[in-house]
C-alpha positions as CSV (number, residue, x, y, z in Angstrom):
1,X,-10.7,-4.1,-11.9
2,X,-11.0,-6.9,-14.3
3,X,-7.0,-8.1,-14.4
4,X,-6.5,-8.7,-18.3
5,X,-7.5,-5.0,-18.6
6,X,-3.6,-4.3,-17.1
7,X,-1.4,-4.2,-20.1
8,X,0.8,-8.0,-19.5
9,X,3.7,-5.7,-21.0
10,X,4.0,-4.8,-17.6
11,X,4.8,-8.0,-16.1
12,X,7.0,-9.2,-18.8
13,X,9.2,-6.0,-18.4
14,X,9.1,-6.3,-14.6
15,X,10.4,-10.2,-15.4
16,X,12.8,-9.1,-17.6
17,X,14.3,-6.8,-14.5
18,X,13.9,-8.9,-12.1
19,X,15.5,-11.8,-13.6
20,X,18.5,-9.4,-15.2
21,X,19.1,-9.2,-11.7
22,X,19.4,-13.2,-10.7
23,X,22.6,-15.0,-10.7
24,X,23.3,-17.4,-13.6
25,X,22.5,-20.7,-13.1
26,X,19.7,-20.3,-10.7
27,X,15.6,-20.4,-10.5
28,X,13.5,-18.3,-9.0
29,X,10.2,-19.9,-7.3
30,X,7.6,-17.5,-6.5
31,X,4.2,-18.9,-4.8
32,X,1.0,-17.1,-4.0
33,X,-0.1,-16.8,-0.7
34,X,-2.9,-19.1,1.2
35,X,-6.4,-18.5,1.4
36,X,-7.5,-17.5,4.9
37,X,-10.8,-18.8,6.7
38,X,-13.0,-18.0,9.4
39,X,-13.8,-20.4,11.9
40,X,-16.4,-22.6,9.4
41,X,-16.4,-23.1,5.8
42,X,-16.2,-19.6,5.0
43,X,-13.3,-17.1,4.1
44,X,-11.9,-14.3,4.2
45,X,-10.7,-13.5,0.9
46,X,-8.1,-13.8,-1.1
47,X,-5.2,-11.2,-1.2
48,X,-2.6,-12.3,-3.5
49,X,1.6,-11.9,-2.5
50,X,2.2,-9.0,-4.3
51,X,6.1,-9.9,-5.4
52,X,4.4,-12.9,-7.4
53,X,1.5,-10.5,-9.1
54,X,4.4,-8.1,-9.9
55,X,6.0,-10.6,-11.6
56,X,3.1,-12.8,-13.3
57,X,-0.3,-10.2,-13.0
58,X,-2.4,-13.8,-11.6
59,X,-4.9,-12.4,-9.0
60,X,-5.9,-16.5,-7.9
61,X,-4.8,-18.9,-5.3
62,X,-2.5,-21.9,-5.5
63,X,-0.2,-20.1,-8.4
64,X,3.5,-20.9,-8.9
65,X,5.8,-19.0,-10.9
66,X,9.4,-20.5,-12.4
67,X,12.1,-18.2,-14.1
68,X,14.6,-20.3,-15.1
69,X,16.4,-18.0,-17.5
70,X,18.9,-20.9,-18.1
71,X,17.3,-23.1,-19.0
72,X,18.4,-25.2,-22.1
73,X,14.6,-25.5,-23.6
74,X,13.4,-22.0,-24.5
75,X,9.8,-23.2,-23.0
76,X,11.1,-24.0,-19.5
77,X,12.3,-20.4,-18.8
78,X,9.5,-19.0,-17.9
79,X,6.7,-21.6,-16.4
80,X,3.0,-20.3,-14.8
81,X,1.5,-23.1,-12.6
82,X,-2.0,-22.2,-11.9
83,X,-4.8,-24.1,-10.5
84,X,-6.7,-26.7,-12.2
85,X,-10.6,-26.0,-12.4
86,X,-13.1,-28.6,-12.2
87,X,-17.4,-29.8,-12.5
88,X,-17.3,-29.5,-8.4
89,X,-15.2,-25.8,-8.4
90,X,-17.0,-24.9,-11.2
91,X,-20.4,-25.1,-9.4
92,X,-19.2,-24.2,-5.8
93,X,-17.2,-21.6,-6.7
94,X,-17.2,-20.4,-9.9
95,X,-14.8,-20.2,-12.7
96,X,-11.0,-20.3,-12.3
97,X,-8.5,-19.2,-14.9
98,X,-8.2,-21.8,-17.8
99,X,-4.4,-21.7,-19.3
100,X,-5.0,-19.2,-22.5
101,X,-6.7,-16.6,-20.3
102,X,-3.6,-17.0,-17.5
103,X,-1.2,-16.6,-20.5
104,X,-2.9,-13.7,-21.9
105,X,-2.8,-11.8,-18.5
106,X,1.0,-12.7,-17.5
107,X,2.5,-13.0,-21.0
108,X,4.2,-16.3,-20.1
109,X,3.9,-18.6,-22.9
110,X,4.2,-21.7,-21.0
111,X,1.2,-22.6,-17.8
112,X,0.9,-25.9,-16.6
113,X,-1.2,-27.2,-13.7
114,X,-0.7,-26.7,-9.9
115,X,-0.5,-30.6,-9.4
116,X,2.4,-31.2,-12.2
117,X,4.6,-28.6,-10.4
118,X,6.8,-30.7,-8.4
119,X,7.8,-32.7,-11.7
120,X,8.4,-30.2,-14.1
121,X,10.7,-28.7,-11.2
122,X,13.1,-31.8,-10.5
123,X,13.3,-31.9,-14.5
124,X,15.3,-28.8,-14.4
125,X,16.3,-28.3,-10.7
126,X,19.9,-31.0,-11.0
127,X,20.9,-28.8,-13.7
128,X,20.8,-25.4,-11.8
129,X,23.1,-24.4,-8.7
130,X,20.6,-22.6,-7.3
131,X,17.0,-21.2,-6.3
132,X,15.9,-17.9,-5.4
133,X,12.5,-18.1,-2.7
134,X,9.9,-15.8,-1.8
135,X,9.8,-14.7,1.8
136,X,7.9,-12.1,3.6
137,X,10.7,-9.6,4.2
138,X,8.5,-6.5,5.1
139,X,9.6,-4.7,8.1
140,X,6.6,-3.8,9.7
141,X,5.0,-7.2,8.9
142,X,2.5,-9.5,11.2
143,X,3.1,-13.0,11.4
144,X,1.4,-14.2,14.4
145,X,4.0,-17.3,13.9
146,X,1.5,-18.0,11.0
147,X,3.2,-20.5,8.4
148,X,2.5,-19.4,4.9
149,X,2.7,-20.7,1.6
150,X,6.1,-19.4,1.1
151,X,7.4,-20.6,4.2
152,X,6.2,-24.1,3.0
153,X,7.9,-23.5,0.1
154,X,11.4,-23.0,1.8
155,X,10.7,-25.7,4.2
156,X,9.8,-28.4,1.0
157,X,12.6,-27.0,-1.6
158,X,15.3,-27.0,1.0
159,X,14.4,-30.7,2.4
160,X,14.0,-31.8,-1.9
161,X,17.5,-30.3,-2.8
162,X,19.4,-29.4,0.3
163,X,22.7,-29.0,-1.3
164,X,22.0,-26.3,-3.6
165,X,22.3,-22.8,-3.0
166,X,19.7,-20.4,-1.9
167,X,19.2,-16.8,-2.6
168,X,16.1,-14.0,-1.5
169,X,13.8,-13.4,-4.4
170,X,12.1,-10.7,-1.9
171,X,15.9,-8.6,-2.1
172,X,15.5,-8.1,-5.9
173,X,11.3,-7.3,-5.9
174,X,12.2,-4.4,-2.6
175,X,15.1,-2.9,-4.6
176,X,12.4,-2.9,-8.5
177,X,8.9,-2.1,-6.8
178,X,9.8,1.1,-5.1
179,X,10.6,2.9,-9.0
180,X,6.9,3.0,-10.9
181,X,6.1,2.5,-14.4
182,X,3.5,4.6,-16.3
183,X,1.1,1.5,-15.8
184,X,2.2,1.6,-12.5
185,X,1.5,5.1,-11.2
186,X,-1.8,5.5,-13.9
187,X,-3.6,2.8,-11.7
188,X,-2.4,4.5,-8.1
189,X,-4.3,7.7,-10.2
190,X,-6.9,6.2,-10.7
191,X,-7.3,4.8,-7.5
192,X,-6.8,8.2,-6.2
193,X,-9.6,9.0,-8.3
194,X,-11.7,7.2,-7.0
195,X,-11.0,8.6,-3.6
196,X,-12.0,12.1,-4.3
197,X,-15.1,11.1,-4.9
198,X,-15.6,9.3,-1.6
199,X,-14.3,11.8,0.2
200,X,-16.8,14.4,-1.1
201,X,-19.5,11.6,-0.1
202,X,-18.3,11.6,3.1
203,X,-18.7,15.5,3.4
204,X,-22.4,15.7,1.9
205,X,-23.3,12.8,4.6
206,X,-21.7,14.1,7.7
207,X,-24.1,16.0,9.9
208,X,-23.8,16.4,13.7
209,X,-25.2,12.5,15.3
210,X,-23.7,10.7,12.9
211,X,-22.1,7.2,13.6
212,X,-18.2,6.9,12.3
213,X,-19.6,3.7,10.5
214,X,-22.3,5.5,8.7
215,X,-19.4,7.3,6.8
216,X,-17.3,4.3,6.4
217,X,-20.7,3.1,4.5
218,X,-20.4,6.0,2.1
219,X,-16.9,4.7,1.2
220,X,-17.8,1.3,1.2
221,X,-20.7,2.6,-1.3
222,X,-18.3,4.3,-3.7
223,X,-15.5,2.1,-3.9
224,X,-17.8,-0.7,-5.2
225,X,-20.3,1.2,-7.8
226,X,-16.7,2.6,-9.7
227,X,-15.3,-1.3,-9.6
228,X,-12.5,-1.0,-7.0
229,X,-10.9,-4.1,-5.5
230,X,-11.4,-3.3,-2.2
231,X,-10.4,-0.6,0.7
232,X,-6.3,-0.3,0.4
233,X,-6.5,-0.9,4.3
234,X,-9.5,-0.5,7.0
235,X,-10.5,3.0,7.0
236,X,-9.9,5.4,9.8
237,X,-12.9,7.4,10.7
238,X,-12.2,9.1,14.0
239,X,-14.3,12.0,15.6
240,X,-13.0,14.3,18.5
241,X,-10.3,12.3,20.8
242,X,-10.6,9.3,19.0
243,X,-8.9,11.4,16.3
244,X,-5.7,10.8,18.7
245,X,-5.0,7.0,18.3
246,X,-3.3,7.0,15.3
247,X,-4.7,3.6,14.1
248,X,-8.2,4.1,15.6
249,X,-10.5,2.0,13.3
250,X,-13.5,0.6,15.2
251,X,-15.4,3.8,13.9
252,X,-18.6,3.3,15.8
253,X,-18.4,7.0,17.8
254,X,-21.3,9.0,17.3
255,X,-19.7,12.6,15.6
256,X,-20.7,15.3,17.7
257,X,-21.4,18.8,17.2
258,X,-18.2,21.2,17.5
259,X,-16.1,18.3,17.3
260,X,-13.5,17.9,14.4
261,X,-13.3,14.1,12.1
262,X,-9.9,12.4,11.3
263,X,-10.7,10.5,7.8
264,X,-7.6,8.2,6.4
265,X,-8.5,5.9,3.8
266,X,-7.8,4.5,0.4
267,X,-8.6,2.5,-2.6
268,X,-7.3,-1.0,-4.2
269,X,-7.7,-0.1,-7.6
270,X,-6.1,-3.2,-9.7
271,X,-4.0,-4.2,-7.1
272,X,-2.3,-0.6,-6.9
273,X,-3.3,1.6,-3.5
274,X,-4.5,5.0,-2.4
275,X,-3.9,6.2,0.9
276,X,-4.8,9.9,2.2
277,X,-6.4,12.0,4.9
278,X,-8.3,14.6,5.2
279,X,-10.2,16.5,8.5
280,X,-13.5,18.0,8.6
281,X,-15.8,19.6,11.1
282,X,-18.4,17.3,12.0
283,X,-20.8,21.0,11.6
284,X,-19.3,21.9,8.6
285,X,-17.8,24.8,10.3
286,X,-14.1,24.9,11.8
287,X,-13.6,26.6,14.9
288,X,-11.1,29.1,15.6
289,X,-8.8,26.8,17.4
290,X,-9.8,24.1,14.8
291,X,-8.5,26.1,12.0
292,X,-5.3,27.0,13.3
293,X,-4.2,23.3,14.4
294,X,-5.4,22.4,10.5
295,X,-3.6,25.6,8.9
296,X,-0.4,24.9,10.5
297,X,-0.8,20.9,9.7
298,X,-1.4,22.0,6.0
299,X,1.4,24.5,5.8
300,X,3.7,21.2,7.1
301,X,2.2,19.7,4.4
302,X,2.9,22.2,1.9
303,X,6.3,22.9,2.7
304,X,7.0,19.4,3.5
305,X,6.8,17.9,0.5
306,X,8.5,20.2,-1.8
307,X,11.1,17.5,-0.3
308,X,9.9,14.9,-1.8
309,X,12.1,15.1,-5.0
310,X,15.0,13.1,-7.0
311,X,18.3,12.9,-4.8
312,X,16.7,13.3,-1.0
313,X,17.6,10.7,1.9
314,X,14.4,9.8,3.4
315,X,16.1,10.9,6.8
316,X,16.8,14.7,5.9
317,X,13.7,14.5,4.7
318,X,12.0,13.5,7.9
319,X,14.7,15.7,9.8
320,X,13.4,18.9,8.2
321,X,9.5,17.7,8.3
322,X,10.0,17.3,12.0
323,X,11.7,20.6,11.9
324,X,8.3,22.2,10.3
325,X,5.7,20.4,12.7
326,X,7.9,21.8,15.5
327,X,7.9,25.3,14.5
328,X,4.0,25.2,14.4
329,X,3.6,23.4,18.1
330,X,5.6,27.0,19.0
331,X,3.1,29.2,17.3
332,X,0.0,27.2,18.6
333,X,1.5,27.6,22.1
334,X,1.9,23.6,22.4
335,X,5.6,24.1,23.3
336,X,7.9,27.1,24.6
337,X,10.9,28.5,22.2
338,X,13.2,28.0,25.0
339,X,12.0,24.6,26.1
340,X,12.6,23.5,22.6
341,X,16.2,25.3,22.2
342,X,17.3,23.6,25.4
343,X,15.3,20.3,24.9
344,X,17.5,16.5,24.7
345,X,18.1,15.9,21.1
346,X,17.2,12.4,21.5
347,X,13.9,13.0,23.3
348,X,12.5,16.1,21.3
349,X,9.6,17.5,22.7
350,X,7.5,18.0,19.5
351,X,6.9,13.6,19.6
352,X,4.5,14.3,22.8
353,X,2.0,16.0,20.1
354,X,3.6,14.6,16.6
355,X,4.7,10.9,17.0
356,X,5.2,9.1,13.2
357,X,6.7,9.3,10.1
358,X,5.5,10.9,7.5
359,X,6.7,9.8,3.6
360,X,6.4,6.1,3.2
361,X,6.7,4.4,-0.2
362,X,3.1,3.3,-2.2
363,X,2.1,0.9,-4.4
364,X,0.8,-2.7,-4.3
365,X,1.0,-2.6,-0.6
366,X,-0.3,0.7,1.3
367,X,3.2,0.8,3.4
368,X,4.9,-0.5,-0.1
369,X,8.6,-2.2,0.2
370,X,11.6,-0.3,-0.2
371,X,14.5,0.7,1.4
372,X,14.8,4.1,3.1
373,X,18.3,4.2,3.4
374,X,18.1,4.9,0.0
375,X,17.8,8.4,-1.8
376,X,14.3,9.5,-3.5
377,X,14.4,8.8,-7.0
378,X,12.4,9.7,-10.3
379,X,9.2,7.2,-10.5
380,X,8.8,6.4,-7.0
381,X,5.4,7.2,-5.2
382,X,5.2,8.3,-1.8
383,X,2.8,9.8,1.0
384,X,3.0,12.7,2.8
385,X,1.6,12.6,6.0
386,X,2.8,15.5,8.8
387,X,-0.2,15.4,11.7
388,X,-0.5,17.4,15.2
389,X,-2.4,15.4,17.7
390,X,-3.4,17.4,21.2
391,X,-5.5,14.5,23.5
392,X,-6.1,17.2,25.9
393,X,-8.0,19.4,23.5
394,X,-9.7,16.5,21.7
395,X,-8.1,17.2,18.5
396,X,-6.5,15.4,15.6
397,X,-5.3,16.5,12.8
398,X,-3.6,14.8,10.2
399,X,-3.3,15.7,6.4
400,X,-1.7,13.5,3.4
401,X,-1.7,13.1,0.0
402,X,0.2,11.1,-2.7
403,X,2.8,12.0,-4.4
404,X,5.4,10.7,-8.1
405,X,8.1,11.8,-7.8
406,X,9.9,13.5,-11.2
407,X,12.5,14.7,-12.9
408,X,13.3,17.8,-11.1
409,X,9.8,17.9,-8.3
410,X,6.5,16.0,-7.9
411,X,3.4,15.7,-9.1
412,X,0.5,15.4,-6.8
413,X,-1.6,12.4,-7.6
414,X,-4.4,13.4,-5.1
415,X,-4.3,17.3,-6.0
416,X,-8.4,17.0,-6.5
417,X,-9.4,16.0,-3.5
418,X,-10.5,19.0,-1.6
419,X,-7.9,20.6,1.1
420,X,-8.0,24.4,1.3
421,X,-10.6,25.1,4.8
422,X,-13.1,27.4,2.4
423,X,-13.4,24.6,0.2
424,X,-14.2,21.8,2.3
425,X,-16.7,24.4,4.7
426,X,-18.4,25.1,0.9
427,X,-19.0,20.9,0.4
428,X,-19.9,20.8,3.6
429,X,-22.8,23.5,3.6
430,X,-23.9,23.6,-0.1
């Protein structure tokens, strides 16, 4: 999605929030994150640090943004440092954002050049007490003891000013990002849009001898003919057993006949992510024992996340979800009624066949930040997710959809995307 085509009224709100939020006195330094190359002269793409496009809207490398809200000259409040093009990047690489267009897309008055960064800063830093720094704060996140852009920052900003104070810009972005805006949750729609489509790709293609990876190609297809960004994460295309490794993605199995397919994906769509999962019979034709492991993980589903509503702990939630999944191990004859009533409470039987989460938040990152000690609210967005896995049988299911959470409920943002066994069989064989 072309970035100037996001209203900039949502980044000067989320500004406006995040800096209502800062202590007086102090400025907040958010960089974007590095570009990352293979082992030549290529790369691997860029993927910008969401806390800084939440705040600005700039897609590009070597971007700085300065909130300074007080600061004695109106101008030096906010400040947008972006990159400085050139003949040589023009002809290498193509066109980077010239200062109009980077104003027009982050609706701050004021962009300077990368390079003039450092001065502009000790200009105004002696006067504050304080600075507030971007860091990587996600709980599940990978570092590989990789030093990024951010940490840099620290590193620089503490050994130039040691003696002020220092505050987490990434404590303020966790507690805004997990409540949506109607810009917001419109592009995670469309996103999820776009994802019904693939997936009935994906059910007109598949056909017993199948590779995984000729259905990943189907995605692949449709998320770049409708102008997606790119897959929200690698997509999980798992037939039979392979349906069983939760984060199975090398999706180069041939699909046999009579076995069942695990398909979790999603879309970038402006920055904003998708992320559900659907099962299908590789024949396009669920057998008995098929249909009852995928009826009972859609009835979880179903009942599940009439949870998801204003008020909830995230905990009770997952509590009573467990609760569901474990009812329906009994009825498929996965686990005995009196095993389960005399089971250890702290090693519950149900993990052997049903071993993750199942609400997380969503929004510019697939696993999106967010506290979970803290109770659903009106505009968040959140998966659903409840699965049964049985290695021994070769079978794994797993359902989820998206869902915003309102007033009194939730509406589903992936309710088109096909679900019901008759109507997938129908896609399947028409």
């Amino acid at each position: 999605m072309r970035y100037d085509q996001i209203d900039n009224s949502l980044f000067i709100e989320n500004r406006k929030k995040f800096i209502a939020q800062m202590k007086p006195n102090t400025i907040a330094i958010l960089t974007s994150n590095d570009v990352k190359h293979h082992n030549a002269d290529d790369v691997m793409g860029f993927t910008q640090n969401n806390d800084l496009f939440y705040l600005s809207g700039i897609d590009q490398e070597d971007t700085i943004l300065v909130l300074y809200p007080d600061a004695l000259k109106k101008e030096n409040k906010a400040m947008l440092f972006i990159k400085e093009t050139s003949e040589l990047i023009k002809i290498w690489d193509g066109e980077k954002l010239t200062k109009e267009q980077a104003e027009n897309i982050s609706g701050v008055s004021r962009v300077e050049w990368d390079k003039d960064f450092e001065l502009f800063l000790q200009y105004m830093a002696f006067e504050a007490d304080g600075f507030y720094l971007g860091h990587n704060e996600h709980a599940k996140r990978v570092t590989n003891n990789q030093e990024t852009k951010q940490d840099r920052m620290i590193k620089w900003c503490k050994q130039k000013y040691p003696l002020h104070d220092y505050y987490r810009a990434a404590k303020i972005t966790r507690d805004l990002r997990p409540v949506k805006s109607k810009i917001e949750y419109d592009l995670i729609q469309k996103a999820s849009n776009i994802s019904v489509n693939s997936f009935e790709s994906v059910l007109k293609a598949c056909k017993p001898g199948v590779k995984e990876y000729e259905l990943e190609a189907e995605l692949a297809y449709n998320l770049v003919k409708t102008g997606s960004s790119h897959h929200a994460f690698k997509p999980i295309i798992a037939s039979g057993k392979n349906a069983c490794a939760l984060h199975y993605n090398t999706n180069d199995s041939v699909c046999n006949d009579g076995e069942m397919i695990l398909l979790d994906f999603g879309i970038c769509y402006g920055n904003y992510n998708s992320d559900t999962t659907r099962c299908f019979p590789v024949n396009g034709k669920f057998s008995e024992r098929q249909a009852a492991v995928y009826s009972s993980v859609l009835h979880c589903l179903k009942e599940g996340s009439k949870m998801i509503k204003p008020g909830v702990l995230p905990s009770v939630y997952e509590k009573n979800m467990a609760g569901l999944v474990e009812a329906e191990l009994i009825k498929l004859n996965l686990l005995n009624a009196d095993d389960v009533a005399k089971q250890d409470p702290e090693k519950p039987l149900y993990k052997k066949y049903f071993m993750h989460g199942t609400a997380h938040y969503l929004g510019l990152d697939v696993h999106d930040v967010g506290l979970y000690s803290r109770p659903f609210e009106k505009g968040m967005v959140l998966t659903c997710e409840p699965g049964i896995y049985i290695p021994e049988e070769g079978i794994g299911c797993r359902l989820e959809d998206d869902y915003l959470i309102t007033e009194d409920g939730n509406i589903n943002l992936t309710a088109a995307m096909p679900i019901e066994i008759k109507d997938i069989e129908a896609l399947m064989n028409n």
